[in-house]
N, C-alpha and C positions, 0 to 999 in steps of 0.2 A: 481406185475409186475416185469421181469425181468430188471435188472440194467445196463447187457451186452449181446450179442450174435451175433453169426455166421450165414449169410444170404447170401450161396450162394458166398462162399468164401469170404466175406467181414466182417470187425468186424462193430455193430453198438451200438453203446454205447450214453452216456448223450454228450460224447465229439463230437461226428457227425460220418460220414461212414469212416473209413479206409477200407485200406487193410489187411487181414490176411498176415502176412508176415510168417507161416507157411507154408504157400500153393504158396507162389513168388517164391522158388528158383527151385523147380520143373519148372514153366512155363519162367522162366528168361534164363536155360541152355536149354532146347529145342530146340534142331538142328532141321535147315529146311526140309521138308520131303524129300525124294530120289525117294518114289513110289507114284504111283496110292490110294494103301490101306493110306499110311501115308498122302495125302493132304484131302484124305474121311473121317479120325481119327480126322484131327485139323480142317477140318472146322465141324464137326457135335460137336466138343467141345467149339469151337466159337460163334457156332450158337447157344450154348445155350444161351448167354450172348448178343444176338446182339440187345436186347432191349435196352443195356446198353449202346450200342457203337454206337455212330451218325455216318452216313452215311457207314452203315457196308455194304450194298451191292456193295457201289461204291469202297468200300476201297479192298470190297476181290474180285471183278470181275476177274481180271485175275487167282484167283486160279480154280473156278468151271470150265475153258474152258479145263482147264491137265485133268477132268473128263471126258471127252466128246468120245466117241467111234470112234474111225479110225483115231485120232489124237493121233501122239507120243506124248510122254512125254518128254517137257519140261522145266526145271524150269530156267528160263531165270530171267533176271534182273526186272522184270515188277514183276512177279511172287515174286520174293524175299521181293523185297520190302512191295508188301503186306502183304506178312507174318509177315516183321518186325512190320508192323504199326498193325496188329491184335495184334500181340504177346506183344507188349509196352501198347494199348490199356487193353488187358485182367489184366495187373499186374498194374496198376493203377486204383485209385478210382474212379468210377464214378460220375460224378455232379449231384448229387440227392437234391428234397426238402426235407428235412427230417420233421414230423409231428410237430408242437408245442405242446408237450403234457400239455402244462400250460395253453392255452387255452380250453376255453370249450364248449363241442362239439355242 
């Protein structure tokens, strides 16, 4: 059985789940998007994780409306904030059970 490993950007080890802090400072400087292509980029990179992130649809609502056809673009204060809370969310550990492997099965 392995000892340590990476799942998904996270380290999981005997000690319990961290974060890979290899893979933090990329998503830590991450400027808010400017375009249309750049909020379609961070949420289908979000969305991979949004089993991880409680109440991910209410948190990023205001992002998917900038998608929307015959509506400008813009990233207003509502919009930002989302982003922020996706982005603090994504680089933090999630609250996972982790298995007891010393119990038997």
């Amino acid at each position: 059985m392995v000892n340590e490993g990476i799942v998904l950007g996270h380290k999981i080890s005997k000690k319990g789940i961290e974060v890979d802090r290899t893979k933090i400072s990329t998503k830590e400087n991450l400027p808010p998007p400017v375009s249309v292509k750049g909020v379609r980029s961070f949420l289908a990179h979000a969305g991979f994780y949004r089993r991880f992130i409680k109440d991910f649809s209410k948190i990023s609502k205001p992002l998917p409306t900038l998608l929307m056809n015959g509506v400008p673009f813009d990233f207003d204060e509502k919009s930002h904030q989302a982003f922020k809370i996706l982005k603090e969310k994504l680089i933090s550990a999630p609250i996972l059970v982790a298995p007891q492997w010393d119990l038997p099965f």
